[in-house]
Backbone as JSON Lines, residues from 0, in Angstrom:
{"i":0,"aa":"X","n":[44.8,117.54,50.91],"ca":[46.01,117.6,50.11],"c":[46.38,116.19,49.68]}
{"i":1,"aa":"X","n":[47.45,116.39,48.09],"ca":[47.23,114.78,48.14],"c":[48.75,115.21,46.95]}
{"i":2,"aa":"X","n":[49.55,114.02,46.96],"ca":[50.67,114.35,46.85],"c":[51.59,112.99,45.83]}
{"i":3,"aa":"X","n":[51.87,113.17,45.15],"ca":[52.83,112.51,44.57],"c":[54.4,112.7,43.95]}
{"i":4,"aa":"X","n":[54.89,111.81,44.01],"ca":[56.7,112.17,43.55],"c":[56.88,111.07,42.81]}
{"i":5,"aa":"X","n":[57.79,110.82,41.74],"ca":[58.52,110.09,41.0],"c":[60.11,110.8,40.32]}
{"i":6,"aa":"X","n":[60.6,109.23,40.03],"ca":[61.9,109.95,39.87],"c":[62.33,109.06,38.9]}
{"i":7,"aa":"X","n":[62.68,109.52,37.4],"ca":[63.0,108.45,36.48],"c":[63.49,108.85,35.38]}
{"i":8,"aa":"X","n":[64.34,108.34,34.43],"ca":[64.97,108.84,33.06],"c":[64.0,109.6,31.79]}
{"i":9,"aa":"X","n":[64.3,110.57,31.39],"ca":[63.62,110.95,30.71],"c":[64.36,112.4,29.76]}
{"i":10,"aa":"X","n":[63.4,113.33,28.75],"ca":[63.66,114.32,28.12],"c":[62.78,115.02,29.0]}
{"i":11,"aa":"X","n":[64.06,116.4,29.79],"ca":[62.81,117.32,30.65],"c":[61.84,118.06,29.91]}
{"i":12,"aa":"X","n":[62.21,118.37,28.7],"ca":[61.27,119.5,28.11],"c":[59.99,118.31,27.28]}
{"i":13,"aa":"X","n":[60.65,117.17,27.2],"ca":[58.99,116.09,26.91],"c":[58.35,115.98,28.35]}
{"i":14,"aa":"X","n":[59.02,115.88,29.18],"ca":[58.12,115.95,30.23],"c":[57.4,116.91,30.32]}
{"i":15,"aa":"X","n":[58.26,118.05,30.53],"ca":[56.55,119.14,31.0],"c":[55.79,119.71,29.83]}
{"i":16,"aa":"X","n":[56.76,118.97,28.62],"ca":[55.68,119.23,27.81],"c":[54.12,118.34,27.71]}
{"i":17,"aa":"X","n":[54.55,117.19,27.92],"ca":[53.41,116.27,28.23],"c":[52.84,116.5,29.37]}
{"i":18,"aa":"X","n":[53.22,116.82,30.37],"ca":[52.69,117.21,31.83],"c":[51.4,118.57,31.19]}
{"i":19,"aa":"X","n":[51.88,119.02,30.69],"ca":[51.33,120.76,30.12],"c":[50.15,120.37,29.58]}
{"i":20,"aa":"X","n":[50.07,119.57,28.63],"ca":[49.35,119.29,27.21],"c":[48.53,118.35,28.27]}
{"i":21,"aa":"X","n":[48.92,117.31,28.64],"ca":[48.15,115.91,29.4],"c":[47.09,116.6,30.8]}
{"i":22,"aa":"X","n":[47.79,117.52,30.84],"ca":[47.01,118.01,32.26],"c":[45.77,118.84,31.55]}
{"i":23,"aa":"X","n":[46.2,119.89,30.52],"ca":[44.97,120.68,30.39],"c":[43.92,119.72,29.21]}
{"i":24,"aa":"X","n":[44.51,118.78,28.68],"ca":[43.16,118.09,27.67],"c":[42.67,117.07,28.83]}
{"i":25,"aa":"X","n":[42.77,116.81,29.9],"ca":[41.83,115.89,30.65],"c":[41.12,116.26,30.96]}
{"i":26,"aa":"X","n":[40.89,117.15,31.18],"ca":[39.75,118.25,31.83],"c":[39.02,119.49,31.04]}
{"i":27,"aa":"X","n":[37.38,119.94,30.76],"ca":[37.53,120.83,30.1],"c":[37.6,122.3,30.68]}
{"i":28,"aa":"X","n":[37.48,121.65,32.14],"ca":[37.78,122.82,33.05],"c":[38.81,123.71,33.85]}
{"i":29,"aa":"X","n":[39.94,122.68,33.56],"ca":[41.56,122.62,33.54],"c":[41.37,124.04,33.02]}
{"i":30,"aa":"X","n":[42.86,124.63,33.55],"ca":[43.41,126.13,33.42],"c":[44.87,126.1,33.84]}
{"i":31,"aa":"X","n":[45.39,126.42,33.26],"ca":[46.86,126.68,33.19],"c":[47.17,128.08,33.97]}
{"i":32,"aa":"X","n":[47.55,128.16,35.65],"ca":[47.4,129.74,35.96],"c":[48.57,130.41,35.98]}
{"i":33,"aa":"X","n":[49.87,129.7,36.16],"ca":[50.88,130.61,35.86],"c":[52.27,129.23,36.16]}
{"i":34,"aa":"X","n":[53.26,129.81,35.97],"ca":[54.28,128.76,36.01],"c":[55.91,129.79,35.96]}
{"i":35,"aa":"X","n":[56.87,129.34,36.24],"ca":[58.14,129.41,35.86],"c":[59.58,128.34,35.83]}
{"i":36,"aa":"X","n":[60.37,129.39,34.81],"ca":[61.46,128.22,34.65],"c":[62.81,128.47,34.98]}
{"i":37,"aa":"X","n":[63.29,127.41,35.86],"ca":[64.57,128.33,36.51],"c":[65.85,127.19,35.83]}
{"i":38,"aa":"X","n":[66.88,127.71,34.77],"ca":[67.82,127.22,33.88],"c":[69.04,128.11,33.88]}
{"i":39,"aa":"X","n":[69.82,127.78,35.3],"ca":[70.85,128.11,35.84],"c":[72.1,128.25,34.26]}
{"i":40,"aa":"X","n":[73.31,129.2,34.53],"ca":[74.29,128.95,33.34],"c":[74.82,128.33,33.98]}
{"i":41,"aa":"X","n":[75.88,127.4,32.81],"ca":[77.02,126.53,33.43],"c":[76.38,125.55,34.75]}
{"i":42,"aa":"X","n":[75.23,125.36,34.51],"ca":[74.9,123.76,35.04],"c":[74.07,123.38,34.8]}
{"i":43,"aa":"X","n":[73.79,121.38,34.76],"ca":[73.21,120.48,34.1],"c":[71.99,120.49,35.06]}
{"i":44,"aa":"X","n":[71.37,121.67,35.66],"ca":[69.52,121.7,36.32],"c":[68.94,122.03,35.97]}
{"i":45,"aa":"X","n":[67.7,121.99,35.64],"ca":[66.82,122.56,35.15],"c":[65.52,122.31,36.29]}
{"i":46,"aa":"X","n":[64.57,123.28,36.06],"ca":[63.3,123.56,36.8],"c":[62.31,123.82,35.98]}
{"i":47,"aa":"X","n":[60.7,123.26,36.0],"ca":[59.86,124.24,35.57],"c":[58.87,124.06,36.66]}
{"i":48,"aa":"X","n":[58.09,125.02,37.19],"ca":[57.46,125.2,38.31],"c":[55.65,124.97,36.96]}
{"i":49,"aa":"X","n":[54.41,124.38,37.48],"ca":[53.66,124.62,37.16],"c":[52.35,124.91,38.14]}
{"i":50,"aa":"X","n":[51.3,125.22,37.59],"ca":[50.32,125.89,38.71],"c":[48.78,125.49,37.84]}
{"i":51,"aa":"X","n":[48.46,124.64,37.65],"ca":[47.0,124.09,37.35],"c":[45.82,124.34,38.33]}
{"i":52,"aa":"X","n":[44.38,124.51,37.32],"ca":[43.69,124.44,38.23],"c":[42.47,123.86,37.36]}
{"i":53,"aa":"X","n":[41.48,123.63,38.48],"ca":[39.97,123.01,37.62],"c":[38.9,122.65,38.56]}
{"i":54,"aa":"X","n":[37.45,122.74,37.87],"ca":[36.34,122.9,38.69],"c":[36.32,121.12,39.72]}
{"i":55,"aa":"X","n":[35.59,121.25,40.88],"ca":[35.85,119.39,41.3],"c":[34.51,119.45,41.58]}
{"i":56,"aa":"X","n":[33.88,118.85,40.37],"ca":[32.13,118.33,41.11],"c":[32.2,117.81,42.17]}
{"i":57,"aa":"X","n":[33.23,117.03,42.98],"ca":[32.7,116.46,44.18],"c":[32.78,117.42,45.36]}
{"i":58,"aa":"X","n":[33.62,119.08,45.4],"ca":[33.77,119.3,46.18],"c":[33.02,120.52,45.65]}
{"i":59,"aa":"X","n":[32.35,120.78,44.66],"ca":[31.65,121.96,44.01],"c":[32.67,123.29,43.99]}
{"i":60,"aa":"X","n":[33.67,123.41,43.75],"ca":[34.51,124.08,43.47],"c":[35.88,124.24,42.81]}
{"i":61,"aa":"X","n":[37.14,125.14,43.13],"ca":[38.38,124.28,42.53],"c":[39.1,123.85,42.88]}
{"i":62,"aa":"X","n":[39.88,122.81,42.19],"ca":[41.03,122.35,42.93],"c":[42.45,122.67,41.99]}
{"i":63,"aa":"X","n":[43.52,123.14,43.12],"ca":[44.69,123.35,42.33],"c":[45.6,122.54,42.52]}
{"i":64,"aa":"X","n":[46.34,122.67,41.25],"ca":[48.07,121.58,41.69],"c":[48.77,122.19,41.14]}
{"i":65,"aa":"X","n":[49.95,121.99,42.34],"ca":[51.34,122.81,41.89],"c":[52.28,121.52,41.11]}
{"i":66,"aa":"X","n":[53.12,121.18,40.16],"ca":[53.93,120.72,39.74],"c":[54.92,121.27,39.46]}
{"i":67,"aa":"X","n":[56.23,120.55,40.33],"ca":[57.55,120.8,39.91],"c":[58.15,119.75,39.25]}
{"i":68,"aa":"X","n":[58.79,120.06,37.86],"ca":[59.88,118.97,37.66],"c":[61.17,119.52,37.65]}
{"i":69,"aa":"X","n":[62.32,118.39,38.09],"ca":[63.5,119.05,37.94],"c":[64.25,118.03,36.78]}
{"i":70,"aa":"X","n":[65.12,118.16,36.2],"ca":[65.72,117.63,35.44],"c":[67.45,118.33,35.8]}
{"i":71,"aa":"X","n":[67.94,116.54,36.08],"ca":[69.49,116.6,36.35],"c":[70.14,116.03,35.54]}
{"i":72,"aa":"X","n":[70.45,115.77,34.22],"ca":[71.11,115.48,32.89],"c":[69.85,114.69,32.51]}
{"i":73,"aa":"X","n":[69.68,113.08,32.4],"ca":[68.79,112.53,32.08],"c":[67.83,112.09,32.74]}
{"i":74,"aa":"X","n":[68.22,112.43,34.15],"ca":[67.22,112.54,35.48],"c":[65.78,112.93,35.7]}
{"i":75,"aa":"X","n":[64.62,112.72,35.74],"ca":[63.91,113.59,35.73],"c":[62.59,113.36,37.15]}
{"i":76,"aa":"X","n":[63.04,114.8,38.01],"ca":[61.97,114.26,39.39],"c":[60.47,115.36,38.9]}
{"i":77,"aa":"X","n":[59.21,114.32,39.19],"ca":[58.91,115.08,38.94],"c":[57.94,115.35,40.99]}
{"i":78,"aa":"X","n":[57.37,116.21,41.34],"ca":[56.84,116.32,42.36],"c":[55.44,117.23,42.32]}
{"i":79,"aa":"X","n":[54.2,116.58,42.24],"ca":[52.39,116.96,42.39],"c":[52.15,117.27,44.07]}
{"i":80,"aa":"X","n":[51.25,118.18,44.3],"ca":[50.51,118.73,45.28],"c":[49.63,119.67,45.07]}
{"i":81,"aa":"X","n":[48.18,118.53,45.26],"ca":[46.92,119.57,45.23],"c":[46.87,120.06,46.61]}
{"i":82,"aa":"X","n":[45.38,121.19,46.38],"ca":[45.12,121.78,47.52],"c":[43.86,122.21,46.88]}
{"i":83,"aa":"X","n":[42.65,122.5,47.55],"ca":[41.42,122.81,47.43],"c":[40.14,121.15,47.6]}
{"i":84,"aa":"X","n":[39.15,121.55,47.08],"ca":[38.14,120.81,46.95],"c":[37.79,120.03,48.49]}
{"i":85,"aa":"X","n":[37.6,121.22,49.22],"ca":[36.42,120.99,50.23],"c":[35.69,122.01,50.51]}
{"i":86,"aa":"X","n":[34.57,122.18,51.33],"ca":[34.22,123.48,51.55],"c":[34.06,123.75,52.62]}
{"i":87,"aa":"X","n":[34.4,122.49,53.97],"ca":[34.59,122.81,55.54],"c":[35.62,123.99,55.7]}
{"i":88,"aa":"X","n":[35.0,124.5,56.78],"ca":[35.67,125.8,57.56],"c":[36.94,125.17,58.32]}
{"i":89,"aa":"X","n":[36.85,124.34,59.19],"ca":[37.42,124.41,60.25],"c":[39.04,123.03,59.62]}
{"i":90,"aa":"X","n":[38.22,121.89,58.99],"ca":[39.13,120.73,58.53],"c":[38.48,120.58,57.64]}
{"i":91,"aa":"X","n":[39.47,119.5,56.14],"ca":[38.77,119.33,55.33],"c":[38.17,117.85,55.63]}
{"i":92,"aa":"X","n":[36.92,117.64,54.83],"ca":[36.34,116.91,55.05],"c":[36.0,115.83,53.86]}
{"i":93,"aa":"X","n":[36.04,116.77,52.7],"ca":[36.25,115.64,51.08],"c":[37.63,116.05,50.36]}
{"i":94,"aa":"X","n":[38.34,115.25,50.56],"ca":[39.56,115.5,49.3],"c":[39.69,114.74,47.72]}
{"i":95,"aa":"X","n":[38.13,114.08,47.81],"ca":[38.04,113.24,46.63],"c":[38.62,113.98,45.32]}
{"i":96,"aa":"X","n":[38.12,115.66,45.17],"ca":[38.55,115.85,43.88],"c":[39.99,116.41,44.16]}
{"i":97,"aa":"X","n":[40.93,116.41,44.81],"ca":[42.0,116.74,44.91],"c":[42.74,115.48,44.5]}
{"i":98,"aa":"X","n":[42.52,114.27,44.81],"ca":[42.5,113.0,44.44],"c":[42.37,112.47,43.23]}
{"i":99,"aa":"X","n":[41.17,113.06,42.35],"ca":[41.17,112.83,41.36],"c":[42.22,113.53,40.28]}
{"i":100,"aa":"X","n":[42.17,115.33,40.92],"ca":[43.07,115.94,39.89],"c":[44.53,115.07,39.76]}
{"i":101,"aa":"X","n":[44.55,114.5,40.83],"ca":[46.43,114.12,40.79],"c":[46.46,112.85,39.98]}
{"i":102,"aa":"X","n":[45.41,111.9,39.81],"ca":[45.3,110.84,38.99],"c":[45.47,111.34,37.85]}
{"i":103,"aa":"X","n":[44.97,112.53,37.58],"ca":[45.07,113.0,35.99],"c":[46.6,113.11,35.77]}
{"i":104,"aa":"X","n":[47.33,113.32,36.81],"ca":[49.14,113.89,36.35],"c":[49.59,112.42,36.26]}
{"i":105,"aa":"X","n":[49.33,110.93,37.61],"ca":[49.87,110.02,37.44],"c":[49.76,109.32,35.87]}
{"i":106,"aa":"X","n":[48.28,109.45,35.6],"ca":[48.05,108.53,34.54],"c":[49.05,109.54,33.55]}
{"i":107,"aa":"X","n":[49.8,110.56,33.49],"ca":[50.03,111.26,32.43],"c":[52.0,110.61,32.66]}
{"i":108,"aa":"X","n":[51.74,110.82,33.97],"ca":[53.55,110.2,34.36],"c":[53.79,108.99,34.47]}
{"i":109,"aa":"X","n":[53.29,108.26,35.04],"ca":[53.5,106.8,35.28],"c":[54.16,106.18,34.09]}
{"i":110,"aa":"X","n":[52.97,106.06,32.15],"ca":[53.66,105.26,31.68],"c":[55.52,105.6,30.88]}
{"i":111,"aa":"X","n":[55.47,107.57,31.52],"ca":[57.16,107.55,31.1],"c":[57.48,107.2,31.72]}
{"i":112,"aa":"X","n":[57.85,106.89,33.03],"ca":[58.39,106.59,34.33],"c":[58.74,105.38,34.15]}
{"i":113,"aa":"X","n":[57.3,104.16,33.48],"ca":[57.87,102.98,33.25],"c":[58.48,102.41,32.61]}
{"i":114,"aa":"X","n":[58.7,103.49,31.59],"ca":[59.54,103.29,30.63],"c":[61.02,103.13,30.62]}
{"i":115,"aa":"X","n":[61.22,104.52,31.36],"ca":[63.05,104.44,31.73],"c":[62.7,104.81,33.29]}
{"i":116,"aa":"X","n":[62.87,103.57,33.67],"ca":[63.43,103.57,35.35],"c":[64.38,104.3,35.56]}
{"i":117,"aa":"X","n":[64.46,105.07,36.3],"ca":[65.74,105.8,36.99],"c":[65.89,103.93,37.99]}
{"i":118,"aa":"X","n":[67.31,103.17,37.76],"ca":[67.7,102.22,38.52],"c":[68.47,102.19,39.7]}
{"i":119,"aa":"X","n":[68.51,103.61,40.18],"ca":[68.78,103.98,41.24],"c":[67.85,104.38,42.6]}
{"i":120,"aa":"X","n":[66.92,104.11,42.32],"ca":[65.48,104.93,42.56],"c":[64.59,103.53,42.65]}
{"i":121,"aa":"X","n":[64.09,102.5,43.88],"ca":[63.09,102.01,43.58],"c":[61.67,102.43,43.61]}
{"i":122,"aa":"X","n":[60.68,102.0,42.63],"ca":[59.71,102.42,42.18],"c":[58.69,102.39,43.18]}
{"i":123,"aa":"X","n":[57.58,103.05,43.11],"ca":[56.94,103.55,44.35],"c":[55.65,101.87,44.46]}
């Protein structure tokens, strides 16, 4: 498992729209498997849950990631966790492509993130 969080100013619906778009053109094996969006009345939260997946040559199989972002007015957290890409029974033993899938979300988050710092929030 392999895990990342950030937390920084932004437009939520550019985010997961770029999260959406950035995740499935890195890969041609990327798959979009299901997702939801939770947009409470009469308050400034928003949610979109996502559920990626894709083949990991290093672990000869797939690896998935869940992404949540939340958005609190101009707030935006976003939170990655793969799971797959080993093929031990008992412990895993390669998490390289679980590793890699999540590089695909940083390189997709990082340069909004650096853009508008949340300045409440130091950077990881």
């Amino acid at each position: 498992m392999a895990k990342y969080e950030r937390i920084f100013r932004g437009d939520f619906d550019a985010v997961v729209g770029r999260v959406h778009d950035g995740v499935l053109s890195a890969s041609m094996s990327a798959s979009y498997e299901d997702g939801s969006n939770i947009e409470p009345r009469g308050v400034d939260v928003r949610c979109a849950v996502r559920v990626f997946e894709r083949y990991s040559a290093f672990g000869g199989n797939r690896v998935a990631m869940n992404v949540t972002i939340v958005g609190v007015g101009d707030r935006v957290f976003v939170s990655a966790i793969t799971a797959g890409g080993s093929r031990a029974v008992v412990w895993k033993v390669n998490t390289l492509g679980e590793e890699d899938f999540l590089r695909t979300l940083t390189d997709i988050v990082e340069p909004m993130a650096k853009a508008a710092p949340d300045d409440d929030v130091p950077a990881p």
